[in-house]
C-alpha positions in Angstrom: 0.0 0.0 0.0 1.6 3.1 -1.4 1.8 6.1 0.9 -1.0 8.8 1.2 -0.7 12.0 0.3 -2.3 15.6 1.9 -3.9 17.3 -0.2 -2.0 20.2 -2.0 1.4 18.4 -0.7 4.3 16.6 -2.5 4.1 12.4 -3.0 6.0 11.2 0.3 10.0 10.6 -0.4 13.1 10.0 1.2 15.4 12.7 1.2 18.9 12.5 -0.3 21.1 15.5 -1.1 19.6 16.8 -4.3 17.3 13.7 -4.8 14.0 12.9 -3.4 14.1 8.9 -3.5 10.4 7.1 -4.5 10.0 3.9 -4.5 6.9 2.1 -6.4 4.2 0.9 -4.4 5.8 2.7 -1.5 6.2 6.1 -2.0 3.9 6.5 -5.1 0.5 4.2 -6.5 1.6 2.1 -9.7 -0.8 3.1 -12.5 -1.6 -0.3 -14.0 -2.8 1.9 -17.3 0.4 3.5 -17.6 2.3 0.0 -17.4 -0.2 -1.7 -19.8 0.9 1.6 -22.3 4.6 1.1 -21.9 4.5 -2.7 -22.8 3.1 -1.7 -26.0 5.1 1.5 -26.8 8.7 0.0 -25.8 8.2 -1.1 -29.8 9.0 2.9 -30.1 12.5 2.1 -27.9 13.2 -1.0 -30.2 13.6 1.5 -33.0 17.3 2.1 -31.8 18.4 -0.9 -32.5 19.0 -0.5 -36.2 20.7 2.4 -35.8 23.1 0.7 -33.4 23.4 -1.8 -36.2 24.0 0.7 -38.5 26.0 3.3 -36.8 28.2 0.5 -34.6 27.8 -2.6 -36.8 26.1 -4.3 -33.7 24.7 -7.8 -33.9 21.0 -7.8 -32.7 20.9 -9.4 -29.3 24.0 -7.3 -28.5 21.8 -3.9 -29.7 19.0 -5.3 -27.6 21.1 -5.1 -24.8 22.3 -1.5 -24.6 18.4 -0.8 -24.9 17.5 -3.0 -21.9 20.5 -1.1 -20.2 19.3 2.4 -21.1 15.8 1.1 -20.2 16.8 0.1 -16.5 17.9 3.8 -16.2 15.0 5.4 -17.4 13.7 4.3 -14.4 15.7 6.2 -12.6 14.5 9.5 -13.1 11.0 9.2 -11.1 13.0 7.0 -8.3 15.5 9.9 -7.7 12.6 12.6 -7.8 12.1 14.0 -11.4 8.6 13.4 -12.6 9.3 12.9 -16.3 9.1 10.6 -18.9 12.6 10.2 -19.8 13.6 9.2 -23.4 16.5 9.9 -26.4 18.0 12.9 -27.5 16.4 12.7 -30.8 16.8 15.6 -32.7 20.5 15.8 -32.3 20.6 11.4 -32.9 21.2 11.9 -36.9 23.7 14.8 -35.4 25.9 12.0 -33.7 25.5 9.5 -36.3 26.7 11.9 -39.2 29.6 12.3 -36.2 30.7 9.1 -35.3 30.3 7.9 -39.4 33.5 10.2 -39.9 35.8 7.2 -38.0 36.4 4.1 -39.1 33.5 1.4 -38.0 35.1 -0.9 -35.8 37.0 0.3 -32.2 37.8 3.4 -33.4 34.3 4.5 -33.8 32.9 3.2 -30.9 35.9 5.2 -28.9 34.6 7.9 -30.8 31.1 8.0 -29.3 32.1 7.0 -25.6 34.5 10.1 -25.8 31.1 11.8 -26.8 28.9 10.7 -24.2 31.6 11.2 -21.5 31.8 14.7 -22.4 28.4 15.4 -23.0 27.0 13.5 -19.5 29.6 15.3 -17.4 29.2 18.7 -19.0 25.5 17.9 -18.1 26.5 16.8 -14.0 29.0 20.0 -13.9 25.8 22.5 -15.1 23.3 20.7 -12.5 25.7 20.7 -9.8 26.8 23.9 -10.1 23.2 25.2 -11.3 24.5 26.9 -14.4 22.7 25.4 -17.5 20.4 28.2 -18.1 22.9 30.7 -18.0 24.9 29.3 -20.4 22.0 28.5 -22.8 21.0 31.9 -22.9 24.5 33.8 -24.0 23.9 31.2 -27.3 22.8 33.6 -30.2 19.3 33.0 -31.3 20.1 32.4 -34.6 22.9 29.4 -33.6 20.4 27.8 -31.4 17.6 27.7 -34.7 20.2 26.6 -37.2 21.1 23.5 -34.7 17.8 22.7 -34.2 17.2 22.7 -38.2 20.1 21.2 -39.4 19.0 18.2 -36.9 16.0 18.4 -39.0 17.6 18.5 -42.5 20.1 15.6 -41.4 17.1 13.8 -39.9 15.4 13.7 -43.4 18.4 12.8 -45.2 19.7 9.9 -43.3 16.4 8.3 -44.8 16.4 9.5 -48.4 20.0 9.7 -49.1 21.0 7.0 -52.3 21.0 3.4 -50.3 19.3 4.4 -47.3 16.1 3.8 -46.0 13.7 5.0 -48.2 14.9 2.7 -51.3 14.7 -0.5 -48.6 10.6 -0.1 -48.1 9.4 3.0 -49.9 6.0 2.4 -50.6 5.4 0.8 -46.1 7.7 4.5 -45.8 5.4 6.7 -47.6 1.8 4.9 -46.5 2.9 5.2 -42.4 4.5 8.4 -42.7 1.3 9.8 -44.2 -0.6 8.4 -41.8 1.4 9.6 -38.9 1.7 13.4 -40.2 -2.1 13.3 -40.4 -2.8 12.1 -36.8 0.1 14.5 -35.2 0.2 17.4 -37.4 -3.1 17.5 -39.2 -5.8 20.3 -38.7 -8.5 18.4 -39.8 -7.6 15.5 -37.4 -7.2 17.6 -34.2 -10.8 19.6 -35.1 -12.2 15.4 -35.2 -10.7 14.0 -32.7 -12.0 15.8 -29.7 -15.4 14.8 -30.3 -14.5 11.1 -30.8 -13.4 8.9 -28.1 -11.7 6.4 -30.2 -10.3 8.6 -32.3 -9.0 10.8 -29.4 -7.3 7.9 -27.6 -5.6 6.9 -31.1 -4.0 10.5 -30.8 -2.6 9.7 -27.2 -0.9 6.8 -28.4 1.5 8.8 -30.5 3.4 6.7 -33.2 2.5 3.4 -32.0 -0.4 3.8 -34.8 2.0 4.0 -37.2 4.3 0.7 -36.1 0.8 -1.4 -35.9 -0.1 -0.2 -39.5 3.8 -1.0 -40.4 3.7 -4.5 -39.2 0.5 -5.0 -41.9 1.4 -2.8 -45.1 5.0 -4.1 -44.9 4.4 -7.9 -45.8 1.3 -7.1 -48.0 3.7 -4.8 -50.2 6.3 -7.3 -50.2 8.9 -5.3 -48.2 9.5 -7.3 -44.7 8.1 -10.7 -43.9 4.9 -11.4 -42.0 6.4 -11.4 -37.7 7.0 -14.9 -37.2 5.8 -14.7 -33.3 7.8 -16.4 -30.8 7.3 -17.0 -27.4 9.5 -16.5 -24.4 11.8 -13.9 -23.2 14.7 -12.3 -25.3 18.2 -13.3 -25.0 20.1 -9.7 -24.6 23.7 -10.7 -25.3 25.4 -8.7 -22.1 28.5 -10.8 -22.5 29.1 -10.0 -26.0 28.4 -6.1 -25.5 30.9 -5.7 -22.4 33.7 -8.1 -23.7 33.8 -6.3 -27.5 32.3 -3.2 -27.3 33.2 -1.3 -24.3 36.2 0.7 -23.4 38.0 -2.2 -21.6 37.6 -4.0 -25.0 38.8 -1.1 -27.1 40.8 0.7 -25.2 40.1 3.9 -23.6 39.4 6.8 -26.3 42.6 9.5 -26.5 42.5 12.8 -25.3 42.3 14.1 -29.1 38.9 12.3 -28.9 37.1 14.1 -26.3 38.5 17.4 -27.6 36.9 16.8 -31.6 33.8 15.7 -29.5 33.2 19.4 -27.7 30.9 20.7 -30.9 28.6 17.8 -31.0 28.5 18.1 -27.0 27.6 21.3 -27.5 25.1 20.8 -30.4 23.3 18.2 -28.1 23.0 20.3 -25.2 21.2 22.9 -26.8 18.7 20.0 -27.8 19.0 18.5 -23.9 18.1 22.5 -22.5 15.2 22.8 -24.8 13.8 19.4 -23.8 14.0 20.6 -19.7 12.0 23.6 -20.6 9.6 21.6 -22.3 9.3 19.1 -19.4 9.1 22.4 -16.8 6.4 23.8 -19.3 4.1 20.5 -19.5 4.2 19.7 -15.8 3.2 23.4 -14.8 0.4 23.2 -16.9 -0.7 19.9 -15.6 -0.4 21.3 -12.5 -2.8 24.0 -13.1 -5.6 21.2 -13.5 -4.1 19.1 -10.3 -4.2 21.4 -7.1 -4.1 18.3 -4.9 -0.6 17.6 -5.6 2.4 20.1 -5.6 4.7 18.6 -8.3 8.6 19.6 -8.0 10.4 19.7 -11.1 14.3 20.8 -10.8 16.1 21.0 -13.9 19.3 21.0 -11.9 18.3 17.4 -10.8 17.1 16.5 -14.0 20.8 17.6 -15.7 22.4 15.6 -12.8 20.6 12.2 -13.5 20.4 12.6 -17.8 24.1 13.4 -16.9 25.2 10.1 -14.5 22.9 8.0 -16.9 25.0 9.2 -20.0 28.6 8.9 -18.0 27.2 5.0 -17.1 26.0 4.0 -20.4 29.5 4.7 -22.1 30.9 2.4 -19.8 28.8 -0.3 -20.0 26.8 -0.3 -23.4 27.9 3.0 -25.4 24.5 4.3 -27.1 23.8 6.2 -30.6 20.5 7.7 -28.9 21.6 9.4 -26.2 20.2 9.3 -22.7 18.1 12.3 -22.7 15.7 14.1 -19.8 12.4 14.0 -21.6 10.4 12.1 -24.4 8.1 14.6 -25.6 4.9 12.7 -27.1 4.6 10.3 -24.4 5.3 12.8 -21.4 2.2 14.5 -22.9 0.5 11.5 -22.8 1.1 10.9 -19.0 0.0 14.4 -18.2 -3.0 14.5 -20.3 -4.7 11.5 -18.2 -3.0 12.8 -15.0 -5.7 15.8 -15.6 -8.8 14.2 -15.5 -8.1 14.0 -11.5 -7.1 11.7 -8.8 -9.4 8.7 -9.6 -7.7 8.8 -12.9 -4.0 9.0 -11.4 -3.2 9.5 -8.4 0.6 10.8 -9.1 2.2 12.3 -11.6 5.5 10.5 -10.1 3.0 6.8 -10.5 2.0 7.8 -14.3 5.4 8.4 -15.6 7.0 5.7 -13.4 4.9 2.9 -14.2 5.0 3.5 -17.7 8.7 3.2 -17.8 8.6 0.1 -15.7 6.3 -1.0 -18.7 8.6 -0.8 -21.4 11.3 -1.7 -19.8 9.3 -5.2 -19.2 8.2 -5.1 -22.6 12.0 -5.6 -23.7 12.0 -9.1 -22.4 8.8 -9.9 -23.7 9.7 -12.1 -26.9 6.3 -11.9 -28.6 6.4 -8.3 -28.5 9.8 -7.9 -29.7 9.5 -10.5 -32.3 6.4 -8.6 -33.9 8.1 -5.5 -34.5 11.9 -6.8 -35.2 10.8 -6.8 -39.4 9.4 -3.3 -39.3 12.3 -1.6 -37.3 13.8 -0.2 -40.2 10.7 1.5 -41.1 9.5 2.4 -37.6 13.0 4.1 -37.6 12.4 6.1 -40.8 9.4 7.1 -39.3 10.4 8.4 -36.1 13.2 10.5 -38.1 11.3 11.9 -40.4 8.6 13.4 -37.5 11.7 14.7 -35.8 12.8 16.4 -39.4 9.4 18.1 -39.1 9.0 18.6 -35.4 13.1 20.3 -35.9 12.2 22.5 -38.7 9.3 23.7 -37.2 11.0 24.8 -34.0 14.1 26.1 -35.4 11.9 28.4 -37.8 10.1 29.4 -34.8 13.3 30.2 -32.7 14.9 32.6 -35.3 13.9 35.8 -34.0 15.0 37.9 -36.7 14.6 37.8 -40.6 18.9 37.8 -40.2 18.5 34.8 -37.5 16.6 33.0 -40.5 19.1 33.7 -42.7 21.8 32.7 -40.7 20.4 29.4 -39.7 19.7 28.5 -43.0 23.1 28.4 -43.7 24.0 27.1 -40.5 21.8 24.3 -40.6 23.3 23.3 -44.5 26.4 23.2 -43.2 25.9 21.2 -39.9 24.1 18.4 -42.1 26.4 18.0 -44.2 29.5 18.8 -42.8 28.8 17.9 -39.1 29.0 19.6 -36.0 32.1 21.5 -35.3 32.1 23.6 -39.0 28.3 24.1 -38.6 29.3 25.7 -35.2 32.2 27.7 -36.7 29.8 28.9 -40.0 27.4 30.4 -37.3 29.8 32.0 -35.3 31.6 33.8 -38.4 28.1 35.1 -39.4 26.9 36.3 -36.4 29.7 38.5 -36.3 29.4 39.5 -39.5 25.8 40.3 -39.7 24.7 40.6 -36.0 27.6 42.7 -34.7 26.1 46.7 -33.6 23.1 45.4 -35.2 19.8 47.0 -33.1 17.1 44.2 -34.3 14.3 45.4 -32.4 12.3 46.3 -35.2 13.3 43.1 -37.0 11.9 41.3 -33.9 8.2 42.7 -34.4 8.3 42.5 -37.8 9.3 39.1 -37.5 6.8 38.2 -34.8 4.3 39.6 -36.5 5.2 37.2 -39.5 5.4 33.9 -37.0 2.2 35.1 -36.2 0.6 34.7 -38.9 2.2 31.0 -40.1 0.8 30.1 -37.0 -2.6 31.6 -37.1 
């Protein structure tokens, strides 16, 4: 029997330093429905594993693996006290992939991307220890911060339609679920529907797991995957394979030149970290506005501290393309959207998004789950890019502030798709200087506003 809570007060914890510990069942109600959720969306989570194959060359059961492992510490995040759904770093993934493709496959590469997530988890533990993330975030220009965001986007898209990618693989399954998953989270028409429909509204809570079930059915009848062959049992993650060949104790510890090369993709991935932190403060505030029974307590210096231990401890013991990031958007919305409708409906925001963590970790082990969707993954992957290219573009636009910031970004964002990282950083520095320096863009601003305004009217 979980601990009761006074109205208006925070779900009983332990204290620890920074941390408020919860345990499930103890310190917070498990939400059955949120579990039951999880099992099926862990499919989404599966979607790494081709890119580990890809990027790293990884057999499956050894890819499986690093997922399981990043799945035990997604569970983390609601034990030490942030109420989140935790999830990848996806905008900046085809950032890191376009990085680590620049060294030979093999240990090389993989000493590559532990340098990276190294760097990138304790540049994260520094920030929230020391509570400076937002103050560095906001001396970044604008105009840098959009053309990240949007050449994530651009490199997004082309990791799927570039010559021998993707797209040429299963392009009629590609084109049938992406349509149908623009339509459901993008479409007008669909959002002035679904409100009025029950089914139809809880097919838009799901997020893309529509699109995976409509995957799993279009593939074989186009004669692009094979019909799942289901099996039964648990999966097989290959731990012993993964920690004797493709750790740091297998290929030797990456050289200092390593984490150096690695600082502009750090940095490029913070700024996509720090946007995902305001978006978790953003969506628990409002919840909150609907919940006055509960006081929820979202830090973003704890949430850098644990995105930042998770990273540091998944390059030691299963280096991973995706990242460990603080938030996954669609399904954090998810959790708060039921957590509205009251108590009755869930009792904690800290049981909502813990439980359905707890799910899909579980659902990693479950072979008939895992088995249904290992055909589709390659297009479940193309899918889940090719949102992101349209989610990135849409928010870089949106963060230019100026009709110069556009300009710049554009360029930027060229640049840091094709050419990676570090010269996209260096292409937006040189032209801020150039165009930005005395520049008084007030009036830009409003005329620029005033523009947005309209798009998004």
């Amino acid at each position: 029997m979980a601990m009761q809570r006074e109205y208006g007060k925070e779900q009983p914890y332990l204290s620890a330093g920074p941390f408020k510990i919860r345990i499930p069942f103890v310190h917070y109600k498990f939400e059955w429905a949120d579990y039951i959720q999880g099992l099926l969306m862990c499919a989404v989570c599966l979607g790494a594993i081709p890119m580990l194959q890809d990027s790293l060359g990884m057999p499956f059961e050894v890819a499986i693996a690093v997922v399981v492992l990043n799945g035990i510490l997604y569970c983390v995040h609601v034990l030490l006290g942030d109420p989140v759904v935790p999830g990848w770093v996806t905008p900046a993934i085809p950032l890191l992939m376009l990085y680590v493709a620049d060294f030979p496959q093999g240990p090389e590469r993989i000493q590559a991307l532990i340098a990276f997530e190294i760097t990138l988890g304790l540049l994260a533990l520094i920030l929230g220890a020391t509570g400076l993330g937002k103050k560095i975030v906001s001396i970044v220009p604008n105009a840098m911060q959009s053309g990240i965001i949007l050449g994530a986007g651009i490199a997004a898209v082309n990791m799927i339609f570039v010559k021998g990618a993707r797209f040429d693989n299963f392009p009629i399954s590609i084109v049938i679920c992406i349509g149908l998953g623009f339509y459901l989270l993008f479409s007008n028409h669909f959002k002035s529907i679904r409100n009025n429909n029950k089914f139809l509204k809880t097919i838009s809570n799901l997020g893309i797991l529509p699109i995976i079930v409509l995957a799993i059915i279009i593939g074989p009848l186009v004669g692009e995957t094979q019909w799942p062959q289901i099996q039964w049992g648990f999966t097989k993650p290959d731990f012993g394979t993964l920690w004797r060949e493709w750790t740091f104790w297998a290929v030797g510890f990456p050289p200092a030149q390593m984490f150096i090369k690695a600082v502009p993709m750090v940095f490029s991935a913070y700024i996509v970290l720090f946007g995902d932190m305001i978006q978790s403060q953003a969506l628990l505030e409002d919840s909150a506005k609907f919940r006055p029974d509960e006081k929820i307590d979202y830090n973003p210096n704890r949430s850098h501290i644990i995105f930042g231990l998770r990273n540091i401890i998944m390059s030691i013991i299963g280096p991973d393309i995706t990242m460990c990031g603080p938030l996954w958007a669609a399904m954090q919305v998810v959790v708060c959207e039921r957590y509205k409708h009251g108590r009755e409906a869930m009792d904690s925001i800290n049981g909502g998004a813990g439980s359905f963590r707890f799910g899909t970790l579980t659902g990693y082990f479950l072979l008939p789950i895992v088995s249904l969707v290992k055909p589709i993954l390659g297009i479940a992957l193309a899918s889940t890019m090719l949102i992101q290219g349209f989610v990135s573009v849409r928010v870089g636009v949106m963060k230019a502030r100026t009709f110069n910031d556009l300009g710049i970004a554009g360029v930027m964002a060229s640049v840091v798709a094709t050419r990676g990282a570090a010269w996209g950083l260096v292409t937006g520095i040189v032209l801020c200087l150039l165009i930005q320096l005395g520049n008084k863009p007030e009036m830009d601003i409003v005329i620029f506003d005033e523009e947005k305004a309209k798009i998004a009217d």
